[in-house]
N, C-alpha and C positions, 0 to 999 in steps of 0.2 A: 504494500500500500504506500503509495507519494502522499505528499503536501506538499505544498510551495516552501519550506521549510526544511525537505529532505523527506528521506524513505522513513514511514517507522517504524517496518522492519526489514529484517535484510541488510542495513544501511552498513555501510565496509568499517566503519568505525568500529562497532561491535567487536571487529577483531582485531583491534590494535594490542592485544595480548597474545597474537599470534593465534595460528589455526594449526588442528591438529589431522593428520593423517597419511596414506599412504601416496606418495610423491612420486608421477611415471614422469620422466623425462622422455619427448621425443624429439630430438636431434635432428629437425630433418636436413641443414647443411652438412652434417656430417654422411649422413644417408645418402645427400645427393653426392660425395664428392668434392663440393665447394665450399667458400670461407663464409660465403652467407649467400641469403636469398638475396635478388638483384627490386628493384621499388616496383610494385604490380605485381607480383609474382602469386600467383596465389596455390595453397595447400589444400588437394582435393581429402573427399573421407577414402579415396582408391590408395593418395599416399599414406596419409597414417595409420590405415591398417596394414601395408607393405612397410612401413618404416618397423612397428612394434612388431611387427613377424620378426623382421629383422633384426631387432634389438632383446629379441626374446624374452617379451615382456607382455603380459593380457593386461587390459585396461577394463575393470569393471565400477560395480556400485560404488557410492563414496568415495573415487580414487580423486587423487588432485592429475591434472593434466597440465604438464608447465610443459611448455610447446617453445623451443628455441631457433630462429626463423636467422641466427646471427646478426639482428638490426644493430646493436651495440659495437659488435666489433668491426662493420664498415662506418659506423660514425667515428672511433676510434683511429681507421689509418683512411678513411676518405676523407673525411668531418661531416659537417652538417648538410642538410639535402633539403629541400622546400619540397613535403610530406603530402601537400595538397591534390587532389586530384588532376589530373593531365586537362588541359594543357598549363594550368598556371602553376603546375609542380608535379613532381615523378613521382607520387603516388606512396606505397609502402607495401611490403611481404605481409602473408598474414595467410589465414583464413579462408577456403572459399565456403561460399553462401550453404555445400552440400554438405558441408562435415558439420551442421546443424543436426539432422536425424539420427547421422552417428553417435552424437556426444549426448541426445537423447536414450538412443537405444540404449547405452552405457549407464545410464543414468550418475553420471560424472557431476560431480559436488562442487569441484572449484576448476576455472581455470585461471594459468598465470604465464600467459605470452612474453616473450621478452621485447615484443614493441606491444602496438595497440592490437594486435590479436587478428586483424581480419583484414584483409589484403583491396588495398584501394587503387584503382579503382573498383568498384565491387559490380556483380554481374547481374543488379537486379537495376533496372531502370530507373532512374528517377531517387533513387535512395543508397546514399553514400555507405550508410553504418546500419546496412541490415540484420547485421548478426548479434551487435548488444544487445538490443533492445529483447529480440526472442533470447536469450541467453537470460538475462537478468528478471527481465517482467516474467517474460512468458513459462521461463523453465525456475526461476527460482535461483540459479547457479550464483554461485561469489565470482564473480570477474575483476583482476588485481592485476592489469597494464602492467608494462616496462620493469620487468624484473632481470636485474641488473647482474650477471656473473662474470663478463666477459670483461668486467676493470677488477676484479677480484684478481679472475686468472691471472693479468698483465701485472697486477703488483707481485704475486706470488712468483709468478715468470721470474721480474726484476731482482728480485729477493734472493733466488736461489743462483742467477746468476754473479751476483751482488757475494753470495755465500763462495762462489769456486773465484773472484777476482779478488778476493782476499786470504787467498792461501786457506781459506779453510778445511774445503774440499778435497780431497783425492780421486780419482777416479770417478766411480759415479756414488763414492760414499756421502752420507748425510744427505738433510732434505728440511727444505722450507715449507710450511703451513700457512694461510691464513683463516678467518672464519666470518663469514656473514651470518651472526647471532639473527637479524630479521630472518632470513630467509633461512635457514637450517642449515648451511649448505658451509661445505669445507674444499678448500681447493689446497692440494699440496703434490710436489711430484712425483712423478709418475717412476716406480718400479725400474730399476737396475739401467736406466736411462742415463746416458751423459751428458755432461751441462752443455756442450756445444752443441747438442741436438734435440734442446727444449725447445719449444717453439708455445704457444697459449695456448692452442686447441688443444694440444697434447698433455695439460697439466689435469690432471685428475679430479673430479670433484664427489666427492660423497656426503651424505647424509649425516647431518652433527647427531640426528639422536638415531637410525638404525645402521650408519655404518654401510649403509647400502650403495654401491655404486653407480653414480647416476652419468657422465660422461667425463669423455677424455681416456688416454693410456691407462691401463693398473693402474691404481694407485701404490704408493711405497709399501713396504711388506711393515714399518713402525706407523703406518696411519692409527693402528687400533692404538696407539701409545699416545697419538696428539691428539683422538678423541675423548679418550679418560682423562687427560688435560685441560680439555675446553670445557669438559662435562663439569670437573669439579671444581675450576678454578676461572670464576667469570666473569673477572678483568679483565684475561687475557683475549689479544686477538689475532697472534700472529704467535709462532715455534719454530724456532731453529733449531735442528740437532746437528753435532760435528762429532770430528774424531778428530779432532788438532791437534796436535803433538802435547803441548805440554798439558791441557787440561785432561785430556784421554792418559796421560800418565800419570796425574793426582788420582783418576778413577782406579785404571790400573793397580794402583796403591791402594785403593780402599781409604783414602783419607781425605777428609773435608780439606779446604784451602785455608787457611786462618788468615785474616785481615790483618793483615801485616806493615802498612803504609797506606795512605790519604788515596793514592791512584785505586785501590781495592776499594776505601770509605766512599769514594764517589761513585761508585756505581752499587754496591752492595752494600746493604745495612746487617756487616756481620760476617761473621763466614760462611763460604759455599759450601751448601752438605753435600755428603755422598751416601748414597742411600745403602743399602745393609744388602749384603748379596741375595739372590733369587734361591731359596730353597731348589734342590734336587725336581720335587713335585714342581714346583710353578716353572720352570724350563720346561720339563716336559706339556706343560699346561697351553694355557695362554698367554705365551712368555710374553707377546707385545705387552697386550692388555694391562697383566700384571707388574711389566715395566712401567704403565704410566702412576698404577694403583703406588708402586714403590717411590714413587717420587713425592706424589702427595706426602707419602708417609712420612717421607724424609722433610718436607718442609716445616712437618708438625704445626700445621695453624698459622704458620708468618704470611705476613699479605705478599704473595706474589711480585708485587708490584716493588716490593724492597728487596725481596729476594729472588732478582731476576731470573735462576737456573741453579742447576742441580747438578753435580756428577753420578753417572747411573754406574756401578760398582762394574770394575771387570772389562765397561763398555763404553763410553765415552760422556758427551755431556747436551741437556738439553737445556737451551734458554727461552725465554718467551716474553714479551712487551704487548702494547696498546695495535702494533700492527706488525706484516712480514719484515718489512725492511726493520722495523725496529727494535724486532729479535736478532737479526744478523748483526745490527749495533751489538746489540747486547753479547752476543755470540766472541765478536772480534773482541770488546774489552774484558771479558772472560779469559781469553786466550791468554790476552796480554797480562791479564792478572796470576793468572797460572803460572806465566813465564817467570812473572818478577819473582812469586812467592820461591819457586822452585830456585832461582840464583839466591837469594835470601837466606834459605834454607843451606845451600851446599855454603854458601860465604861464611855464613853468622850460628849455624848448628842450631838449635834450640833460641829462636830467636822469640820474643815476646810477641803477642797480639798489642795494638795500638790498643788505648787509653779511652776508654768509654767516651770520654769529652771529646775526644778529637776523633772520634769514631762520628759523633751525633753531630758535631760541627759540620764535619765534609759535608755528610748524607744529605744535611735538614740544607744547605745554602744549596744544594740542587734540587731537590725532590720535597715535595708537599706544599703544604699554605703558604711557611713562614720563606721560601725558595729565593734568593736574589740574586744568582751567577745566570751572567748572560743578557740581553736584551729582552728585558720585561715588563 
């Protein structure tokens, strides 16, 4: 039911606490081959039920349908397009008029296009946006426009590049994350891949709450380690993990890193723990999994956000910030702080931890309310 006032019910505000269910992604640029749909281009119900054959995937009752057509990622390295129908603009990907009956048949609960969902210009005479209207009045369905993964991919892309131009990478080891908390959705990359041969389409993306892969290459074989991360720690929005030499050799060790000088105090409130090795059973287990559960453990309740990263015992070390790139920060002064601690250590033997006061000093003039280093 409308009023001039808005819907009063149905109205998309309702779920500004997020919606819950089972999420089909259909890919149709990857289906077809190409980097995205071209403007006009429209999606019959013949391709999306050849795309989900393809994708081996059934789209039934209650399922959401996020339909990605690529609009994002040609605005990205094209730029911007006049959306308007031909002749006074090139129109846009989408929708045709016939995969209305399909998404009836299905009786599908939400859909979430990555442009405006239905392909302009549209095939019915006289009426530009025939498919909202039955979608929303007629069927009931939530319709939630321009859902955005394709600058996700490109920072996470950047990130893990960003991770192998700082020496922190080897070969195709360690792997950048980030997470769109709105949208569920996790991008990080892709499985036993090299950083020269990442490309966006190819970065992974799966489901922050079932883990389910929704497109892009495998994902890394530690994803199930950066989801029990994001699951229990919900500051965070971005996870770096490395094998860098000297922080991969304090894990190696089984020994936290002790705050040892002001370069450690400014970026860490404290020393970095090392979390307690994986029992026998949990190797065999769900060693990812249980590797992210072991990190929690090791933070014992410290805000994340002071204690940027963790040495995983045996194996190397995960960091994690507000976004990708600004875990890989975090990653690289890690590194650096491992190094110093480590020459410290073989210089000075049994060297002290800094002085509480000049531990809280560093910390607090960069990080929190009372913060004054830097342009602020």
């Amino acid at each position: 039911m409308l009023r001039s006032t808005g819907a009063v019910e149905q109205d998309i505000a309702a779920y500004h606490t997020g919606l819950v269910g089972r999420g089909v992604l259909l890919d149709i640029p990857r289906f077809r081959g190409v980097k995205w749909l071209e403007p006009g281009e429209a999606v019959t119900r013949a391709e999306l039920e050849a795309c989900a054959e393809a994708e081996g995937v059934a789209i039934g009752e209650g399922d959401i349908l996020v339909l990605r057509t690529g609009h994002h990622r040609r605005r990205l390295e094209l730029g911007p397009w006049n959306n308007s129908p031909p002749p006074v603009g090139e129109g846009k990907a989408g929708l045709h008029v016939d995969a209305i009956p399909w998404m009836h048949e299905r009786r599908i609960a939400a859909f979430l296009p990555d442009g405006d969902g239905e392909a302009v210009p549209s095939v019915v005479e006289g009426i530009t946006y025939p498919i909202h209207p039955l979608q929303v009045a007629a069927m009931g369905m939530l319709v939630s426009d321009s859902l955005q993964f394709e600058e996700l991919r490109e920072q996470v892309l950047a990130a893990n590049l960003e991770l192998a131009a700082r020496g922190l990478a080897h070969a195709s080891f360690g792997n950048v994350s980030g997470v769109d908390r709105d949208a569920g959705v996790v991008a990080i990359k892709p499985s036993g891949v090299g950083y020269s041969e990442l490309r966006a389409e190819r970065i992974a993306l799966v489901s922050l709450e079932s883990g389910e892969h929704l497109a892009g290459l495998r994902p890394s074989s530690d994803t199930p380690t950066h989801l029990e991360l994001y699951r229990a720690l919900d500051a965070i929005c971005g996870i770096a993990h490395t094998h860098s030499v000297y922080a991969t050799s304090w894990a190696q060790a089984r020994r936290s890193i002790p705050c040892l000088g002001t370069t450690h105090a400014d970026y860490v409130y404290g020393p970095v723990p090392c979390t307690r090795p994986l029992s026998d059973e949990e190797c065999r287990g769900d060693y990812e999994r249980l590797t992210g559960s072991a990190i929690v453990e090791a933070l014992g309740g410290r805000d994340p956000l002071e204690v940027p990263g963790v040495l995983v015992a045996s194996h190397g070390v995960f960091t994690w910030a507000g976004s990708a790139a600004e875990a890989v920060e975090q990653a690289s002064a890690l590194e650096l702080i491992a190094q110093l601690a480590f020459n410290s250590v073989v210089l000075g033997g049994e060297v002290e931890p800094v002085s509480e006061a000049l531990l809280d000093r560093h910390f607090r003039r960069k990080h929190g309310p009372t913060a004054y280093y830097g342009q602020r």
